[in-house]
Every structure is written in C-alpha cells, then in structure tokens.
PDB file of N, CA, C, O and CB in Angstrom:
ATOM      1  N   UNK A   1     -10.312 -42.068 -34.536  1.00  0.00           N
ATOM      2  CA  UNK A   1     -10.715 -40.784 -35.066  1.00  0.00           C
ATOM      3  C   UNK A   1     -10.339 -39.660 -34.095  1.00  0.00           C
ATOM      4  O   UNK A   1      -9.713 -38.757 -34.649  1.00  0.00           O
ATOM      5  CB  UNK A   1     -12.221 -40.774 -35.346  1.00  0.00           C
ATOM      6  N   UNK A   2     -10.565 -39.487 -32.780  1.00  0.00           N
ATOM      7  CA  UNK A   2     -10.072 -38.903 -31.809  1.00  0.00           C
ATOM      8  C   UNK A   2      -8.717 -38.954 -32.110  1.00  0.00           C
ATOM      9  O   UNK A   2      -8.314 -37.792 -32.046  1.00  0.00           O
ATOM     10  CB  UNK A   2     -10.451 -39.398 -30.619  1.00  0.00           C
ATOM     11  N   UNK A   3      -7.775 -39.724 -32.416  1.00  0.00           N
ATOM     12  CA  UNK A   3      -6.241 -39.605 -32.528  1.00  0.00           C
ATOM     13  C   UNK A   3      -6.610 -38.254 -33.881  1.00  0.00           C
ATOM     14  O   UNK A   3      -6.637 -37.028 -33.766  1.00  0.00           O
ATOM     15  CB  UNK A   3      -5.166 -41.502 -33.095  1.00  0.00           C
ATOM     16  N   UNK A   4      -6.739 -38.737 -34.537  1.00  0.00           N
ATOM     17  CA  UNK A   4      -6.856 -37.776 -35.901  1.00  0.00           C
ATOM     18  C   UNK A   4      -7.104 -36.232 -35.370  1.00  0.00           C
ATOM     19  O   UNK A   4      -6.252 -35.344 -35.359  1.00  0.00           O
ATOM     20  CB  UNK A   4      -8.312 -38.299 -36.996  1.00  0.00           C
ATOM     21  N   UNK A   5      -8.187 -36.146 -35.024  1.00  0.00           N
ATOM     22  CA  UNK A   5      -8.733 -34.735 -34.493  1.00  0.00           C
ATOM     23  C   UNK A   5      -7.272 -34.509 -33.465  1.00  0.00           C
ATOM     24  O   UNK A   5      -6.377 -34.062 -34.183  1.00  0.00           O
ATOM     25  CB  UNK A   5     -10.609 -34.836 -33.474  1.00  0.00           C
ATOM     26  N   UNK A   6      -6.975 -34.623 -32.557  1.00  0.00           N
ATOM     27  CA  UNK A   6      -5.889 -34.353 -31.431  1.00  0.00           C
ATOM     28  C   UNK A   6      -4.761 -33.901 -32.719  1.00  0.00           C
ATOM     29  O   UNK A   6      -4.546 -32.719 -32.985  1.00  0.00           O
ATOM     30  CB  UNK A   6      -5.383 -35.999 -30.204  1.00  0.00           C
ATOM     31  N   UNK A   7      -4.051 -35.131 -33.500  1.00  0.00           N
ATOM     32  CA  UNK A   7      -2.751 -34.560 -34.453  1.00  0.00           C
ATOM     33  C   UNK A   7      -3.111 -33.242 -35.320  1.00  0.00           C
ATOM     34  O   UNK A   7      -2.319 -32.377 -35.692  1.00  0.00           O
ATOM     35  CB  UNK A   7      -2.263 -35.804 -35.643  1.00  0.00           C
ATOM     36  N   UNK A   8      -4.459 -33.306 -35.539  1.00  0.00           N
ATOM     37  CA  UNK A   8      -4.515 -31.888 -36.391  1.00  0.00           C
ATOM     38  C   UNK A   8      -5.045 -30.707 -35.287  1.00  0.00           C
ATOM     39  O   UNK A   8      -5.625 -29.704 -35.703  1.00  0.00           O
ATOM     40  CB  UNK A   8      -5.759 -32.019 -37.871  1.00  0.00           C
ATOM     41  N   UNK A   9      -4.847 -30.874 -34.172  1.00  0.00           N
ATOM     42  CA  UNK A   9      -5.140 -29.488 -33.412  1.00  0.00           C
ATOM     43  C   UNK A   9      -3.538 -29.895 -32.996  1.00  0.00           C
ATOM     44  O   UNK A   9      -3.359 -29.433 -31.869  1.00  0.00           O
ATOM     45  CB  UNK A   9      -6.688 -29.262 -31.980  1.00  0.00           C
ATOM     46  N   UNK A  10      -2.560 -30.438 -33.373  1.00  0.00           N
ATOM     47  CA  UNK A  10      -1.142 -30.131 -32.868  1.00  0.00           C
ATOM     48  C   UNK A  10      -1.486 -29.245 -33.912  1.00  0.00           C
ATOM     49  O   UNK A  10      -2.025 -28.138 -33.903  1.00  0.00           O
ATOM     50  CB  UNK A  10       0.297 -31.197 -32.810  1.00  0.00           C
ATOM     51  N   UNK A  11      -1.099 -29.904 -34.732  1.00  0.00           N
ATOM     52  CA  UNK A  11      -0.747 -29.478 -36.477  1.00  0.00           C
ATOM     53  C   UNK A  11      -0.967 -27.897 -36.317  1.00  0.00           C
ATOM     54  O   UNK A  11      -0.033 -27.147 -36.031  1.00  0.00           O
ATOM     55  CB  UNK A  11      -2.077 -30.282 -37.934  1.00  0.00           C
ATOM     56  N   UNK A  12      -2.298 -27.449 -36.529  1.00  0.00           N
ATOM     57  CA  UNK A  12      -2.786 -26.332 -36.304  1.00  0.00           C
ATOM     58  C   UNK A  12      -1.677 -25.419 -35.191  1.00  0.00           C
ATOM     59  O   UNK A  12      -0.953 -24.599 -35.755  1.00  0.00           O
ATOM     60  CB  UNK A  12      -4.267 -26.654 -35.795  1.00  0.00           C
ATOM     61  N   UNK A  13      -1.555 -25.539 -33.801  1.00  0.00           N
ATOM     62  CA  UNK A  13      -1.015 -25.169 -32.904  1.00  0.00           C
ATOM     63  C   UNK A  13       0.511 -24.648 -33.058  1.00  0.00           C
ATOM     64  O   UNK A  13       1.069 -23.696 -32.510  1.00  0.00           O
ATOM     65  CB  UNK A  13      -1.228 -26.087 -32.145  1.00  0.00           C
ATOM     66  N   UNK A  14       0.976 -25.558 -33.952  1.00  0.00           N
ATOM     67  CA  UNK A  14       2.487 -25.928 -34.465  1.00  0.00           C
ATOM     68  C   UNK A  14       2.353 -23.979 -35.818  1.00  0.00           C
ATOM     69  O   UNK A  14       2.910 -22.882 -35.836  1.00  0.00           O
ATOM     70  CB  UNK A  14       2.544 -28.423 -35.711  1.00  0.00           C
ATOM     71  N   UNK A  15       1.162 -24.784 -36.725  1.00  0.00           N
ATOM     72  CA  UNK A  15       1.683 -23.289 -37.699  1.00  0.00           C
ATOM     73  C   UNK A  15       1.053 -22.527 -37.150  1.00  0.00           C
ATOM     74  O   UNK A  15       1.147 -21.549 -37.892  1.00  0.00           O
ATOM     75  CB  UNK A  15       1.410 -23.044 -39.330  1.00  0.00           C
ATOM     76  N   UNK A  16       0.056 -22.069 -35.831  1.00  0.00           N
ATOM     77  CA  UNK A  16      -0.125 -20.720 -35.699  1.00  0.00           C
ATOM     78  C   UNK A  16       1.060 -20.037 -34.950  1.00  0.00           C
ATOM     79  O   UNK A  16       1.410 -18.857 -34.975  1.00  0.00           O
ATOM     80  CB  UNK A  16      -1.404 -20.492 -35.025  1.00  0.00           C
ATOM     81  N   UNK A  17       1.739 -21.421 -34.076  1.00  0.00           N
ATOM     82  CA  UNK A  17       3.261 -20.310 -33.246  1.00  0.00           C
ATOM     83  C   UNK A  17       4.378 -19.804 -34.381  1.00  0.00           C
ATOM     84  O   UNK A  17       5.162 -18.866 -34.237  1.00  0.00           O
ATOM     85  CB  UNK A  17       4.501 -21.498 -31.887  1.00  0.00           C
ATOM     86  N   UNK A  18       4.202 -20.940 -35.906  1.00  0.00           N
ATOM     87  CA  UNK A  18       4.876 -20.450 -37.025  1.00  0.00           C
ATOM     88  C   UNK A  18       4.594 -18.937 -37.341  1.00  0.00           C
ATOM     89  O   UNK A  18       5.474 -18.085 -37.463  1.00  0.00           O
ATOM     90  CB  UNK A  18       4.516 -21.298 -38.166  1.00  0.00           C
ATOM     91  N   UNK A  19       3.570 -18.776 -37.428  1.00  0.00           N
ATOM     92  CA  UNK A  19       2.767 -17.669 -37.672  1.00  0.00           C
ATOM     93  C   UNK A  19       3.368 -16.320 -37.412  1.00  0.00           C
ATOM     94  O   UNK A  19       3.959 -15.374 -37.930  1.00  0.00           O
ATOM     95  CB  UNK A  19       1.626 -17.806 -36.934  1.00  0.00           C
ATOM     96  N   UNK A  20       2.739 -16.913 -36.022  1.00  0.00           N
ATOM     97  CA  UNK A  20       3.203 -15.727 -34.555  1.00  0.00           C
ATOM     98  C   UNK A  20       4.661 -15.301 -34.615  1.00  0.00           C
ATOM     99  O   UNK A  20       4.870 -14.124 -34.322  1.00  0.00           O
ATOM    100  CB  UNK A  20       3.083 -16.548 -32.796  1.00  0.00           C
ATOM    101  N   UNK A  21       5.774 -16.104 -34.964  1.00  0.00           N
ATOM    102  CA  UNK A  21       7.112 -16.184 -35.253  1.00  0.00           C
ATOM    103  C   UNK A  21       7.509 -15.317 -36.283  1.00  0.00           C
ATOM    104  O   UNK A  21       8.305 -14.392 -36.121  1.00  0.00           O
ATOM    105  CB  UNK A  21       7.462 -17.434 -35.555  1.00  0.00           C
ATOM    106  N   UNK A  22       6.731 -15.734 -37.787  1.00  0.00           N
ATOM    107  CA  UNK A  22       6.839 -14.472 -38.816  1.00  0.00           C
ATOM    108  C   UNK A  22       6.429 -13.215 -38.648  1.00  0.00           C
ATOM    109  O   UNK A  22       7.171 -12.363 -39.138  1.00  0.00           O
ATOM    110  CB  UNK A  22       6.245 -14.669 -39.871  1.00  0.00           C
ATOM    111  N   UNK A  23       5.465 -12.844 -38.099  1.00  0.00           N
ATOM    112  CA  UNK A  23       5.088 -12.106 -37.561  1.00  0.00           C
ATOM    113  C   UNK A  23       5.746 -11.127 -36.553  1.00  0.00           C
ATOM    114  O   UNK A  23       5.589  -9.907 -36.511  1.00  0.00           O
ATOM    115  CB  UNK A  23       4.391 -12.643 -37.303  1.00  0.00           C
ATOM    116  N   UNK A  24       6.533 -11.924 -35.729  1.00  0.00           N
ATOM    117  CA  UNK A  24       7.085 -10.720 -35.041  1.00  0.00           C
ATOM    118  C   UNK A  24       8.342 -10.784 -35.986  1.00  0.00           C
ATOM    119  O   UNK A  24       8.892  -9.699 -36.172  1.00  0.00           O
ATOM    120  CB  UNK A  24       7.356 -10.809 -33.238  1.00  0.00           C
ATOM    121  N   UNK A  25       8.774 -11.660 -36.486  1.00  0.00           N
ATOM    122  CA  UNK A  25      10.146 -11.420 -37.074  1.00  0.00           C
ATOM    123  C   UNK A  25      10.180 -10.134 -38.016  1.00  0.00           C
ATOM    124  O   UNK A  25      11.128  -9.351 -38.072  1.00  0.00           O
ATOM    125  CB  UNK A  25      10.599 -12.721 -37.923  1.00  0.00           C
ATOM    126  N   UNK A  26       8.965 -10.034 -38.766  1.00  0.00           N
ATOM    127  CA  UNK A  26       8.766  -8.984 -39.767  1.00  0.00           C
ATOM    128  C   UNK A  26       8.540  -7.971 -39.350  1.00  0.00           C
ATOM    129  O   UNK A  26       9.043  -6.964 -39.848  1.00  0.00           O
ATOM    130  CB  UNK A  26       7.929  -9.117 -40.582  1.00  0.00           C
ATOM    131  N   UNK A  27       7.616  -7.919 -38.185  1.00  0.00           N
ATOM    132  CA  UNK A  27       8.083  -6.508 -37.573  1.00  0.00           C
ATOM    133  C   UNK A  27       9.555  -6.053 -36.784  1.00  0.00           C
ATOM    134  O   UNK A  27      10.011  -4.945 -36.500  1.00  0.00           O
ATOM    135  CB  UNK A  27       7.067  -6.263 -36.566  1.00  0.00           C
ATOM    136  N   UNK A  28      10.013  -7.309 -36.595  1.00  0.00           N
ATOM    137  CA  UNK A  28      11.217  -6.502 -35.955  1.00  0.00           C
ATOM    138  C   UNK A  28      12.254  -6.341 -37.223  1.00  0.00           C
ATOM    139  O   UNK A  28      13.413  -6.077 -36.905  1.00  0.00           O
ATOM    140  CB  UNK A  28      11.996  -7.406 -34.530  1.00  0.00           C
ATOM    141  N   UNK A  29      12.041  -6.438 -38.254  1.00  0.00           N
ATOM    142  CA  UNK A  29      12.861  -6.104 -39.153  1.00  0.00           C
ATOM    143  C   UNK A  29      12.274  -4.927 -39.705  1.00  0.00           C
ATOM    144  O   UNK A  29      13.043  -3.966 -39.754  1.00  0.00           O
ATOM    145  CB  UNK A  29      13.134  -7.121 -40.042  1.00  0.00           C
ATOM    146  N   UNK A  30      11.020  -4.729 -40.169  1.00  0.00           N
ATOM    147  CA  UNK A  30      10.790  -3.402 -40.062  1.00  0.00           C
ATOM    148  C   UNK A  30      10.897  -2.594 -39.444  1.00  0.00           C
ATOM    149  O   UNK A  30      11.093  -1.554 -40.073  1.00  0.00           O
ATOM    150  CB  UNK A  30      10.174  -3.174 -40.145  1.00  0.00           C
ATOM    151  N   UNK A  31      10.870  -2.483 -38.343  1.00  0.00           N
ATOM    152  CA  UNK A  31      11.549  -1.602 -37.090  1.00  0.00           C
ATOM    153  C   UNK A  31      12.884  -1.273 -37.314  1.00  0.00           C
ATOM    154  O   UNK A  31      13.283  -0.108 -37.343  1.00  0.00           O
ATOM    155  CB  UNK A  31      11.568  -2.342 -35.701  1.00  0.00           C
ATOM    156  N   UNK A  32      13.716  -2.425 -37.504  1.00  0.00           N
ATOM    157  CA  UNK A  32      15.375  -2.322 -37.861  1.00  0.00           C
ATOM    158  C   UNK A  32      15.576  -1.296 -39.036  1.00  0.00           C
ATOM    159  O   UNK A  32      16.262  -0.276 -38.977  1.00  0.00           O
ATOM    160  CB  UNK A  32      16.065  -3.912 -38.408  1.00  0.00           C
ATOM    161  N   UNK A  33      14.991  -1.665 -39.910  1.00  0.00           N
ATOM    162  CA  UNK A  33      14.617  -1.451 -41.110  1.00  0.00           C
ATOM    163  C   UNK A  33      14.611   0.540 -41.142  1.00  0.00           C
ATOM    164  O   UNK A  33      15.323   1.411 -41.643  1.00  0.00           O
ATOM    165  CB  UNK A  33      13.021  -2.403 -41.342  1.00  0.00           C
ATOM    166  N   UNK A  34      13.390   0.493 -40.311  1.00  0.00           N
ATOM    167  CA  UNK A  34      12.886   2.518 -39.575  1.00  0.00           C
ATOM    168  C   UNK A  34      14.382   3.168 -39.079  1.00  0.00           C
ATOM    169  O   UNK A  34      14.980   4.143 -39.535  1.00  0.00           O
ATOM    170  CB  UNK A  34      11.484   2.530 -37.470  1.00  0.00           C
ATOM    171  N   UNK A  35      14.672   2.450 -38.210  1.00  0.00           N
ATOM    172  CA  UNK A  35      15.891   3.234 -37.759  1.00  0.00           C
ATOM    173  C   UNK A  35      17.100   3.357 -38.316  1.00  0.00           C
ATOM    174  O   UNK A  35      17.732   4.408 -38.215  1.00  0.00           O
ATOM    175  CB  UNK A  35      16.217   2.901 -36.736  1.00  0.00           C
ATOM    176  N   UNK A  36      17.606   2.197 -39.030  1.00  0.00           N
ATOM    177  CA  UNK A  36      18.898   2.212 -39.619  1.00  0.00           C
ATOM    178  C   UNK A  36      18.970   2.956 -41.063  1.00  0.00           C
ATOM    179  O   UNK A  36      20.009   3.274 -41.640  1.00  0.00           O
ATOM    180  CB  UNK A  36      19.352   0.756 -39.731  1.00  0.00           C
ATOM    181  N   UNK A  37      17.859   3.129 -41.446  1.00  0.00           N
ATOM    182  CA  UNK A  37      17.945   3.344 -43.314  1.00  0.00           C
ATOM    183  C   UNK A  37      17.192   4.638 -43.458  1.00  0.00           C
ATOM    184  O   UNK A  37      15.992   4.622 -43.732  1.00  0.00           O
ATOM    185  CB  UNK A  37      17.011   1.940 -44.457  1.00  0.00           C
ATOM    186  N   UNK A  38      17.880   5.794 -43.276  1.00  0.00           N
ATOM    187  CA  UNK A  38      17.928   7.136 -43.086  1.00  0.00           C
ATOM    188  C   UNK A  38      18.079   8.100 -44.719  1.00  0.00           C
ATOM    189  O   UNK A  38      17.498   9.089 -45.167  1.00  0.00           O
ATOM    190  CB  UNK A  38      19.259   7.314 -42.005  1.00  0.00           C
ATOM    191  N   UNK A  39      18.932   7.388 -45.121  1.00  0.00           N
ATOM    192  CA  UNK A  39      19.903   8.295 -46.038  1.00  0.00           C
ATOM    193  C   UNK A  39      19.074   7.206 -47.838  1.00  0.00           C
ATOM    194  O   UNK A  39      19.213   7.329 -49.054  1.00  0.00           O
ATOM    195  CB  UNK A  39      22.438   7.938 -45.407  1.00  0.00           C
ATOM    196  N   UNK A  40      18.567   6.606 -47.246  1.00  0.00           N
ATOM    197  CA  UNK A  40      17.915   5.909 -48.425  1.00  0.00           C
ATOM    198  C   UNK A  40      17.195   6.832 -49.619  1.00  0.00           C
ATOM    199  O   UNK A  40      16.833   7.980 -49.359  1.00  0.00           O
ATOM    200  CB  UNK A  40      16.816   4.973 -47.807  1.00  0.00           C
ATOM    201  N   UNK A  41      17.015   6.258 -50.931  1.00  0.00           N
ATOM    202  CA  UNK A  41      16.263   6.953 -51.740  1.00  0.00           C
ATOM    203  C   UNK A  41      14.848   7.018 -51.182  1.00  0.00           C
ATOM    204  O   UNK A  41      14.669   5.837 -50.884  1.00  0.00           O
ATOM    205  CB  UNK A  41      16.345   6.402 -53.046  1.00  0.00           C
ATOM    206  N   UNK A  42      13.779   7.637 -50.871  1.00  0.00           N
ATOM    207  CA  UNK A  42      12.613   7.952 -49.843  1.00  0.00           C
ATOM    208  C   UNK A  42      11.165   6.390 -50.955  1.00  0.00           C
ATOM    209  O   UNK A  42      10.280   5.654 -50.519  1.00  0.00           O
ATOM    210  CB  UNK A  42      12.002  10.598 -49.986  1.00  0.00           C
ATOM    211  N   UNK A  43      11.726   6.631 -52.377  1.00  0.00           N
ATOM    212  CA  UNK A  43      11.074   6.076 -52.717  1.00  0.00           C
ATOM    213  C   UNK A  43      11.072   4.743 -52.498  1.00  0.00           C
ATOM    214  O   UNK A  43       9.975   4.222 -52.295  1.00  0.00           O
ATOM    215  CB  UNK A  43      11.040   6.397 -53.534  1.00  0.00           C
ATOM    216  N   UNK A  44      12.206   3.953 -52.488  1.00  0.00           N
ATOM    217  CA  UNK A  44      12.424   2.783 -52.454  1.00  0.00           C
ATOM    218  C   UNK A  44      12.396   2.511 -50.814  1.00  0.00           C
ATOM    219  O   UNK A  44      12.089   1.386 -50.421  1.00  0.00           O
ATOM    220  CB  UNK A  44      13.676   2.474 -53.268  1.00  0.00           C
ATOM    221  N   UNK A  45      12.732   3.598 -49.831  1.00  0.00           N
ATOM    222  CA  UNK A  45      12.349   3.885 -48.528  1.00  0.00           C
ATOM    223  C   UNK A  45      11.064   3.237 -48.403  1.00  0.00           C
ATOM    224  O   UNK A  45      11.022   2.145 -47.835  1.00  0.00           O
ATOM    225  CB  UNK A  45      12.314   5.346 -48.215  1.00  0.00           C
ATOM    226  N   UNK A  46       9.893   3.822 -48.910  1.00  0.00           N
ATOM    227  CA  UNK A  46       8.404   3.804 -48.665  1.00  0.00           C
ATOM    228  C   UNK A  46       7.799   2.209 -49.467  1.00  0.00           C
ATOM    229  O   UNK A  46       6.827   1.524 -49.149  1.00  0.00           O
ATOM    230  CB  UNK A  46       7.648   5.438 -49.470  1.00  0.00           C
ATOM    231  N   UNK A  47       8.744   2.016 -50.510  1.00  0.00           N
ATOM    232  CA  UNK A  47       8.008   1.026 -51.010  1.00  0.00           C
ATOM    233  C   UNK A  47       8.925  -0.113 -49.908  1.00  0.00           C
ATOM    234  O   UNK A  47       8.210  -1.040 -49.528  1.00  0.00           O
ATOM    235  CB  UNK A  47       8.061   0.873 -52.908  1.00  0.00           C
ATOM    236  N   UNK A  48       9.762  -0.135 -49.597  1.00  0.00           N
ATOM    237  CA  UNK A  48       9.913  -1.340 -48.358  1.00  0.00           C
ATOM    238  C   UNK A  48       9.165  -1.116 -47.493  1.00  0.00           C
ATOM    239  O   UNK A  48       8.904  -2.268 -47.145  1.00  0.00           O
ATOM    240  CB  UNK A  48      11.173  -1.528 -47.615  1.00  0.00           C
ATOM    241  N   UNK A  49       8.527  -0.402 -46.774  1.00  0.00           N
ATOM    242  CA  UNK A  49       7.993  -0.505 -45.762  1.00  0.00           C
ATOM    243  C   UNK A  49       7.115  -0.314 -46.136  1.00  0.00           C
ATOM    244  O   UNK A  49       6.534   0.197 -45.179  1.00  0.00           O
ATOM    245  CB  UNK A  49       8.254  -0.031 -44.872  1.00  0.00           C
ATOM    246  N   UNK A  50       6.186  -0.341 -47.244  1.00  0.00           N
ATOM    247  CA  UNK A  50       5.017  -0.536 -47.583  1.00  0.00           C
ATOM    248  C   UNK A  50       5.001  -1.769 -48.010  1.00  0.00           C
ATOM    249  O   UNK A  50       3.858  -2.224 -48.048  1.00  0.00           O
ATOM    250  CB  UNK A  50       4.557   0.308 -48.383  1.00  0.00           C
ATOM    251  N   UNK A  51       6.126  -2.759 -48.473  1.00  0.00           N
ATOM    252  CA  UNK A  51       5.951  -4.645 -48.665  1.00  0.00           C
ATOM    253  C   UNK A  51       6.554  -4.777 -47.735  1.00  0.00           C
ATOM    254  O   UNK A  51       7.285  -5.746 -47.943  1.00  0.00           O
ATOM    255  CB  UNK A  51       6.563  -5.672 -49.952  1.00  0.00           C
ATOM    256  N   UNK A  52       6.791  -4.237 -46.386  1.00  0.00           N
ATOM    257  CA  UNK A  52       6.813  -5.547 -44.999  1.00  0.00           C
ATOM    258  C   UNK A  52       5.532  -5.152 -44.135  1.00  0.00           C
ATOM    259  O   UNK A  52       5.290  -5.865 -43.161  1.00  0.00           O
ATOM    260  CB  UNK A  52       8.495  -5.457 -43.705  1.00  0.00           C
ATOM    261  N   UNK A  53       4.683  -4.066 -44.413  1.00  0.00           N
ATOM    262  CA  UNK A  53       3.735  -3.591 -43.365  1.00  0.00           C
ATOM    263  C   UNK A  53       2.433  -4.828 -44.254  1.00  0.00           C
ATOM    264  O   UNK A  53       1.579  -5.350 -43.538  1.00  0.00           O
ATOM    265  CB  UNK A  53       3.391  -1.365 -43.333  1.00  0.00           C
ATOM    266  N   UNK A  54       2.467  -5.181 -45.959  1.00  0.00           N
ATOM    267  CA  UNK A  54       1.398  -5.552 -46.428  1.00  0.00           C
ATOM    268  C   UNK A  54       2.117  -7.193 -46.250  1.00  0.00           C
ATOM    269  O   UNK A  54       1.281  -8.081 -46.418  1.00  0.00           O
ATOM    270  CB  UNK A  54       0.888  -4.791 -47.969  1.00  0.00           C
ATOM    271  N   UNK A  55       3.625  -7.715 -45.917  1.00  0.00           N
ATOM    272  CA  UNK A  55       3.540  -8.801 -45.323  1.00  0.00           C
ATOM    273  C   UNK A  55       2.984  -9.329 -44.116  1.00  0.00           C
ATOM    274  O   UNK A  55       2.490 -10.427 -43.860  1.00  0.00           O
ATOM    275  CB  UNK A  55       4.375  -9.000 -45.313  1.00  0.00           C
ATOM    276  N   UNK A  56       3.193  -8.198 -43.365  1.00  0.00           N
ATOM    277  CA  UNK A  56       2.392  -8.205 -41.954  1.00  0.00           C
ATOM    278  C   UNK A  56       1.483  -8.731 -42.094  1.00  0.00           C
ATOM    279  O   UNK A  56       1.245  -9.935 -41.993  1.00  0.00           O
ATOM    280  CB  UNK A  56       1.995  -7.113 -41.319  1.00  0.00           C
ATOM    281  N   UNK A  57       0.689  -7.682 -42.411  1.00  0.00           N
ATOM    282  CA  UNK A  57      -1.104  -7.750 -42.326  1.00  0.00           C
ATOM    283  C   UNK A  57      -1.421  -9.421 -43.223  1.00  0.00           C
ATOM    284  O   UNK A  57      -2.289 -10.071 -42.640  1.00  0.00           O
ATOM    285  CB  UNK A  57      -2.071  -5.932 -43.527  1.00  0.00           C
ATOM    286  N   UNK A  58      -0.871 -10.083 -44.423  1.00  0.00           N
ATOM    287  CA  UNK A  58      -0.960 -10.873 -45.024  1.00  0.00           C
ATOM    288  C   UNK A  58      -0.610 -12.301 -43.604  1.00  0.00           C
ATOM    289  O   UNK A  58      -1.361 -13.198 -43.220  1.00  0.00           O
ATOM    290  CB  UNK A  58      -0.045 -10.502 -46.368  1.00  0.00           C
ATOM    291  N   UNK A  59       0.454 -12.038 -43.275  1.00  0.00           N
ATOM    292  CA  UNK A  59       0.856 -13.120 -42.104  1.00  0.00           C
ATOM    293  C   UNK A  59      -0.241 -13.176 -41.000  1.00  0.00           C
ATOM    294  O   UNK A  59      -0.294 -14.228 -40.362  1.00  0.00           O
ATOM    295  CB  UNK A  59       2.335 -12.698 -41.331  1.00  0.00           C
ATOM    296  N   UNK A  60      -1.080 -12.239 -40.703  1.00  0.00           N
ATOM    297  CA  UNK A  60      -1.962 -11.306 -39.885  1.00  0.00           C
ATOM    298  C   UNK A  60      -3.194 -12.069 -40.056  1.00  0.00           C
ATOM    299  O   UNK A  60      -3.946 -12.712 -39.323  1.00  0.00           O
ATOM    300  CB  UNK A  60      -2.069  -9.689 -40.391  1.00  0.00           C
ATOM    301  N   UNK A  61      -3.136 -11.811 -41.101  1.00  0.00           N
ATOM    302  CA  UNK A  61      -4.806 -12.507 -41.894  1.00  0.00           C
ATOM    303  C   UNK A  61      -4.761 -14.071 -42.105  1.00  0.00           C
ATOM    304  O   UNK A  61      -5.818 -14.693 -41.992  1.00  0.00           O
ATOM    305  CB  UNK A  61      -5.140 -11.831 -43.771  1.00  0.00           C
ATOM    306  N   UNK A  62      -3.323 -14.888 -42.475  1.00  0.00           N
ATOM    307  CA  UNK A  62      -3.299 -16.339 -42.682  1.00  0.00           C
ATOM    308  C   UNK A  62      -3.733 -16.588 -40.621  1.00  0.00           C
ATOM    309  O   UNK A  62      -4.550 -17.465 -40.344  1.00  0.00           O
ATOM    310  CB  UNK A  62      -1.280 -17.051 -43.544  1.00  0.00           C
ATOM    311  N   UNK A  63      -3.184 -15.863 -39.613  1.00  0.00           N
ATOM    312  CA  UNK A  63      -3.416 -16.216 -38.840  1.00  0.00           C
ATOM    313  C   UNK A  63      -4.785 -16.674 -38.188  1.00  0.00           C
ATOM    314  O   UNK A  63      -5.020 -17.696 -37.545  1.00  0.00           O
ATOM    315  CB  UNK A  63      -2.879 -15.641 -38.532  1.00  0.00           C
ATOM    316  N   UNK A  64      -5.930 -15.244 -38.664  1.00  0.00           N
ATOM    317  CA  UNK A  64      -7.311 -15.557 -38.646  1.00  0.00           C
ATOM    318  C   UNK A  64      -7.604 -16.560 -38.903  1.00  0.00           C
ATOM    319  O   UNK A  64      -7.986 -17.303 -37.999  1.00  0.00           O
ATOM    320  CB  UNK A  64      -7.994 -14.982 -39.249  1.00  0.00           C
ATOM    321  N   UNK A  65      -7.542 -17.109 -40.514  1.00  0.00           N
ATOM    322  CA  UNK A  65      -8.031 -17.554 -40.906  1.00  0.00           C
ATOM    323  C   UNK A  65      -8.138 -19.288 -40.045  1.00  0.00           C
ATOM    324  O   UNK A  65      -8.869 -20.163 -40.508  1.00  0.00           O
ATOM    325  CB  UNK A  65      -7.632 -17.139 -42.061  1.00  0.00           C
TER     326      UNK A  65
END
C-alpha cells in the first residue's frame, strides 16, 4: 500500500510540473502574442487575449485543485 501512495504522489508531481509547463507556455505566448499583433482587428485582438488570459487562470485553478 505504501508502494501505491509513493506512485500516486509521483503521478501527482509528474502533472503538476505538466501544469506549471502549460502555464508558462501560455503566458509566453500571450506575451508573444502583446507584442507582435499590433495592426490586428482590436476585436478579435481582445477576444484572444481574453481566451489565453481565461486559459491561464483555468490551467491556474486545475493546479490548486
């Protein structure tokens, strides 16, 4: 049973660095995202960076949990 408990605190360990990984990946694409895309329609501007800021927080929150 101890084996059991140990593989699922890998387990665990394994998807929170997954996590941590999406997480920065999505912000650094939003960031990319801020600087390069200037000349964009403002609307379709705001609605991307309003679905990678609410992927964030979503990746954010699976992490809590």
């Amino acid at each position: 049973m101890a084996m059991d408990a140990a593989n699922r605190l890998s387990v665990i360990a394994a998807e929170i660095g997954q996590l941590q990984n999406l997480i920065q990946e999505s912000r650094r694409v939003l960031n990319l995202f801020l600087r390069i895309v200037r000349t964009l329609n403002p609307d379709l501007k705001e609605a991307r960076i309003r679905a990678a800021r609410e992927r964030i927080e979503d990746l954010e929150g699976r992490q809590q949990a």
